[in-house]
FIZA-202460 format. One record per residue (C-alpha): x, y, z; residue in one letter. Coordinates in steps of 0.25 Angstrom, whole numbers, padded with zeros to 4 digits, always signed. Layout:
REM FIZA-202460
XYZA
...
This chain:
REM FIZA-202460
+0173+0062-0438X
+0169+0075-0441X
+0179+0086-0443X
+0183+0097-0433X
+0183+0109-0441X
+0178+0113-0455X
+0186+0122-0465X
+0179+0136-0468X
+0182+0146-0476X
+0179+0163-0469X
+0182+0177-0471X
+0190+0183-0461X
+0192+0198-0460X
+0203+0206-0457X
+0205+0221-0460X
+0209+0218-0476X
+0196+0211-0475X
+0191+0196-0478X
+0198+0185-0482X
+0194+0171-0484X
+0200+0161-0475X
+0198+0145-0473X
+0201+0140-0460X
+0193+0128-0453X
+0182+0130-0440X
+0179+0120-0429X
+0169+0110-0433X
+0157+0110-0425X
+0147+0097-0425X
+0134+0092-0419X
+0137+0080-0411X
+0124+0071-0406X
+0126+0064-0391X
+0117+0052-0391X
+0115+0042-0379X
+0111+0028-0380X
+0102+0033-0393X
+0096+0044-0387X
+0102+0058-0393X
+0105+0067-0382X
+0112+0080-0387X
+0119+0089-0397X
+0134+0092-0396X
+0141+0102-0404X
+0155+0101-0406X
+0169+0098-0412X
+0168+0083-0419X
+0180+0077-0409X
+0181+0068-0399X
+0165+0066-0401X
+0162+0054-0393X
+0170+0061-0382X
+0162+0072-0381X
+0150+0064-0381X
+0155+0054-0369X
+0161+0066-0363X
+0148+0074-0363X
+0141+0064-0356X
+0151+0061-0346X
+0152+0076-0343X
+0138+0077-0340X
+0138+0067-0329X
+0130+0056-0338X
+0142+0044-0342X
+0153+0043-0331X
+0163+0035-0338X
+0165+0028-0351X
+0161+0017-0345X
+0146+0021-0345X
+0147+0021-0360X
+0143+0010-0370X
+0146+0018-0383X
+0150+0028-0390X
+0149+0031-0405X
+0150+0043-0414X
+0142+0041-0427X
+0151+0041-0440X
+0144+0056-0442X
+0151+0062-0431X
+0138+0068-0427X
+0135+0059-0416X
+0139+0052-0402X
+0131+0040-0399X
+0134+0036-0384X
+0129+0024-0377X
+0129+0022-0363X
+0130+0010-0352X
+0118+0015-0347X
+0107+0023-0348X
+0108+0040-0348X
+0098+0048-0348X
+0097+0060-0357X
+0097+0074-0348X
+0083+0082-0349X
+0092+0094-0351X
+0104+0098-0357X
+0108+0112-0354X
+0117+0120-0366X
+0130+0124-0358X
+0139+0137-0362X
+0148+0130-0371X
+0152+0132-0385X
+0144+0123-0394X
+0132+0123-0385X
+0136+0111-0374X
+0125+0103-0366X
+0125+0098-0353X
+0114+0092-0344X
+0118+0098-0332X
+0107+0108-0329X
+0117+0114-0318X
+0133+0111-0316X
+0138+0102-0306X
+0148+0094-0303X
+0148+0080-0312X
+0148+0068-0305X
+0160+0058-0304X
+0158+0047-0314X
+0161+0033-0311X
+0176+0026-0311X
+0181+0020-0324X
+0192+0008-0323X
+0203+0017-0331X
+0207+0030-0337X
+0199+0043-0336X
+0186+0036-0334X
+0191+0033-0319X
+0190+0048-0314X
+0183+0055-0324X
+0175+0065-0318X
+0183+0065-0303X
+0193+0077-0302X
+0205+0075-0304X
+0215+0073-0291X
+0221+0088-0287X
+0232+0091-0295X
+0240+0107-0296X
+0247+0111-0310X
+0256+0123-0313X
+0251+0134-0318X
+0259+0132-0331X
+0256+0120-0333X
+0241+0122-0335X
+0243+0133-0343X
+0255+0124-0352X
+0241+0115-0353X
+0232+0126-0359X
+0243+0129-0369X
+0243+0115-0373X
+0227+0117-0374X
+0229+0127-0384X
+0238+0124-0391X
+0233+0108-0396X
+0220+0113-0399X
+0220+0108-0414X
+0206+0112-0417X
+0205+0124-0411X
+0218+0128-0419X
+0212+0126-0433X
+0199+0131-0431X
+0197+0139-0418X
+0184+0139-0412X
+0186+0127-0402X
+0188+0124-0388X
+0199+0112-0382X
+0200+0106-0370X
+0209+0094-0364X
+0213+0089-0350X
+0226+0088-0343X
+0231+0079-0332X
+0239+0092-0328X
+0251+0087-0338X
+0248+0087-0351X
+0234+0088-0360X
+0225+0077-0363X
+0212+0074-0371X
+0209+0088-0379X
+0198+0091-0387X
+0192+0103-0393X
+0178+0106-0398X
+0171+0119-0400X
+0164+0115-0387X
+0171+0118-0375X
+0163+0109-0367X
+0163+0098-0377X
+0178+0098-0375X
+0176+0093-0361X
+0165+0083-0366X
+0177+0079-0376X
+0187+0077-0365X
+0178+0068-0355X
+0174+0058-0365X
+0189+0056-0370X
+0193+0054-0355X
+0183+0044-0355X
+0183+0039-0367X
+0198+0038-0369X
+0200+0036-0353X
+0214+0043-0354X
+0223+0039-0342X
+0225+0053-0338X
+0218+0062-0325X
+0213+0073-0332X
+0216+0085-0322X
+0216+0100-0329X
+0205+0103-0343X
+0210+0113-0352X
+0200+0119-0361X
+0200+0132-0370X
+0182+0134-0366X
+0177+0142-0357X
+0174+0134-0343X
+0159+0134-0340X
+0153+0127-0330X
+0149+0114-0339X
+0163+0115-0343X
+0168+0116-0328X
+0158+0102-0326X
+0165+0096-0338X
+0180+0099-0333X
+0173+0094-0318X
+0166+0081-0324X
+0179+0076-0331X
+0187+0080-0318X
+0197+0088-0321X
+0201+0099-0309X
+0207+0108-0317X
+0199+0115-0329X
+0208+0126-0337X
+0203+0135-0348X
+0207+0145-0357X
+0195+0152-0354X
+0186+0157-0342X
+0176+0149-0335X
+0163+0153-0332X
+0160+0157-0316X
+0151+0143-0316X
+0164+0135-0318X
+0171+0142-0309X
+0161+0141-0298X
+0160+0124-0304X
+0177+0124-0301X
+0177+0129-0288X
+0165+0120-0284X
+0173+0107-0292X
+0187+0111-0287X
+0191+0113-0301X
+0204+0122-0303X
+0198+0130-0316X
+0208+0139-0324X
+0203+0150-0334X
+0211+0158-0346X
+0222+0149-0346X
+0231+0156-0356X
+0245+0159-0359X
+0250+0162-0346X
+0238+0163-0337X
+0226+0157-0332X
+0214+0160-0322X
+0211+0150-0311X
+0197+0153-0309X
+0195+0140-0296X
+0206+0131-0288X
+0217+0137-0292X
+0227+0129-0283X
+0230+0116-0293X
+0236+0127-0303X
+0250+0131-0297X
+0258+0144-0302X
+0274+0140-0305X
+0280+0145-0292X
+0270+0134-0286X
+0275+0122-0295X
């Protein structure tokens, strides 16, 4: 496996001028996607959770519906390639389209839409991956108590900077976090460990540091969450996206405050709790 960051030594100035400092950056790799022999595309991105990311890409983009469609999956002893085999045959899109997130994400939605509900598995995640998650309501500090969490477990981004995290919640505690300087590979990441490692657990509410966009608000959509939380803003696609979806989306969740930018009712303020 490759390593997540690289030692570097810069000059950093202050007002007595520069000084040498060796600190360590976030590692930034090429990662090839081949199905059933054919190469499709290029990621770029943090070397973790690899074949997740690759199984979660393509069940985020409406192509696999379930780890049962898969035959294989291998990372090369490189590191610098995902090798997938499916149980049946999938046509390479005519068109990927470059999305607005960091590292240069692809999709082969031309427009967004809403995903389609993938078939039922026998146990775990796999079972109701992609359907929302029945209605549920949390206190506000309790979502809030979540993001803190969020921050503060984010290993890499701690000794390095210059990364974004992400995990889901079943309302009560953090589950399956991953970071990668690709906010949108962060929830590739998390679909293909929910079907890869089928935890038993209802995913409700994802936290993520990234700025929510509208392929991000598809991917929050396509794993079936109802409950999306940043610590950023969305953009007014997604917005629009969670209004159509019925997807309670929370912005600037920091410190003591947050934005609830569409259905605000599943959050609940203390003297409702």
């Amino acid at each position: 496996m490759q390593s997540t960051h690289q030692p570097v030594t810069y000059q950093r100035y202050t007002p007595s001028g520069f000084e040498p400092v060796s600190a360590e950056v976030i590692a930034e790799v090429p990662l090839t996607l081949t199905i059933n022999g054919q190469v499709w595309l290029e990621f770029l991105c943090t070397p973790t959770y690899l074949e997740a990311l690759a199984v979660g890409f393509l069940f985020n983009e409406g192509l696999i519906s379930s780890a049962a469609d898969l035959a294989s999956v291998h990372l090369c002893a490189e590191g610098d390639n995902v090798d997938v085999w499916t149980r049946h045959p999938l046509a390479k899109p005519p068109v990927w389209r470059r999305t607005s997130g960091c590292g240069g994400g692809s999709t082969s939605h031309l427009s967004p839409a809403p995903a389609a509900s993938p078939k039922p598995e026998n146990s775990g995640y796999a079972q109701t991956a992609g359907v929302p998650a029945p209605d549920f309501s949390i206190a506000a500090s309790a979502l809030l108590e979540l993001m803190r969490q969020l921050m503060a477990s984010q290993e890499l981004y701690h000794r390095t900077r210059g990364v974004h995290s992400s995990a889901v919640s079943d309302g009560a505690a953090l589950f399956l976090q991953v970071e990668d300087i690709g906010r949108h590979n962060t929830l590739d990441k998390i679909a293909g460990r929910l079907l890869l490692e089928a935890p038993p657990l209802r995913p409700r509410i994802l936290l993520t540091t990234g700025r929510v966009s509208s392929e991000m608000l598809q991917k929050a959509q396509r794993i079936g969450v109802s409950t999306v939380v940043s610590r950023t803003s969305p953009t007014s696609l997604s917005v629009r996206m969670a209004e159509e979806a019925g997807i309670t989306l929370v912005g600037y969740a920091r410190k003591d405050q947050f934005i609830v930018y569409a259905h605000p009712y599943r959050i609940l303020t203390e003297l409702e709790t």
